[in-house]
C-alpha positions in Angstrom: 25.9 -29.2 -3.9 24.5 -29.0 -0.1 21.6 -26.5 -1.2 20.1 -29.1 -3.6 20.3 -31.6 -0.7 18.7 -28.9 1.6 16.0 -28.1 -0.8 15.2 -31.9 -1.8 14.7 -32.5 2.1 12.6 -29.4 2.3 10.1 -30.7 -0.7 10.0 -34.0 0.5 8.9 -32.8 4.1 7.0 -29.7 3.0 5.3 -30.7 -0.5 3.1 -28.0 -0.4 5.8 -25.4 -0.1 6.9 -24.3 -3.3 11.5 -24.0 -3.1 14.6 -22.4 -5.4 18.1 -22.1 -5.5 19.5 -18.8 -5.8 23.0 -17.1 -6.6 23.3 -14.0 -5.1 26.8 -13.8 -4.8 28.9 -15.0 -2.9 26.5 -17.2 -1.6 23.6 -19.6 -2.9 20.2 -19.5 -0.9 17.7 -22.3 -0.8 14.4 -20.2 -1.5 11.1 -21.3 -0.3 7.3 -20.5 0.2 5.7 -17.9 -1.4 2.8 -16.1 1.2 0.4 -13.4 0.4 0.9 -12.0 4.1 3.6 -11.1 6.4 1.2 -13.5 9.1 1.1 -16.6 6.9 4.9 -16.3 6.4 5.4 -15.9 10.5 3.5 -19.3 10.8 5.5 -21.1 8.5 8.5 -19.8 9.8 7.6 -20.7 13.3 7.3 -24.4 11.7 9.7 -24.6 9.5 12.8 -23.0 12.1 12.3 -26.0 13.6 14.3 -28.6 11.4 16.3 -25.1 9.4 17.9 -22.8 12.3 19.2 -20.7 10.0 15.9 -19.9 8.0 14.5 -15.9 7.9 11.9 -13.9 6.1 13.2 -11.7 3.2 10.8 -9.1 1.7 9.8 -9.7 -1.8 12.3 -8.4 -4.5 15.5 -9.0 -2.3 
């Protein structure tokens, strides 16, 4: 499975990022960070875009 590859490489490059896997059909996303603010989660994503292109912010609960 690619997301378990994808999350793996995440954890190993980001250890203190906490990751999931999620179903939400009909797709599985690779889950990751968990910010008080909508700032701190800007940041990482600036960082983070860099190696995942694909990565975005969802609100909490979707």
């Amino acid at each position: 499975m690619r997301q378990k590859k994808t999350l793996s490489d995440f954890k190993r490059e980001n250890p203190s990022i906490d990751g999931t896997i999620i179903f939400s059909t009909p797709n599985y996303k690779v889950i990751v960070g968990n910010f008080k603010t909508r700032i701190e989660a800007e940041r990482n994503l600036a960082e983070i875009k860099n190696r995942y292109k694909s990565v975005f912010l969802l609100k909490p609960g979707k």
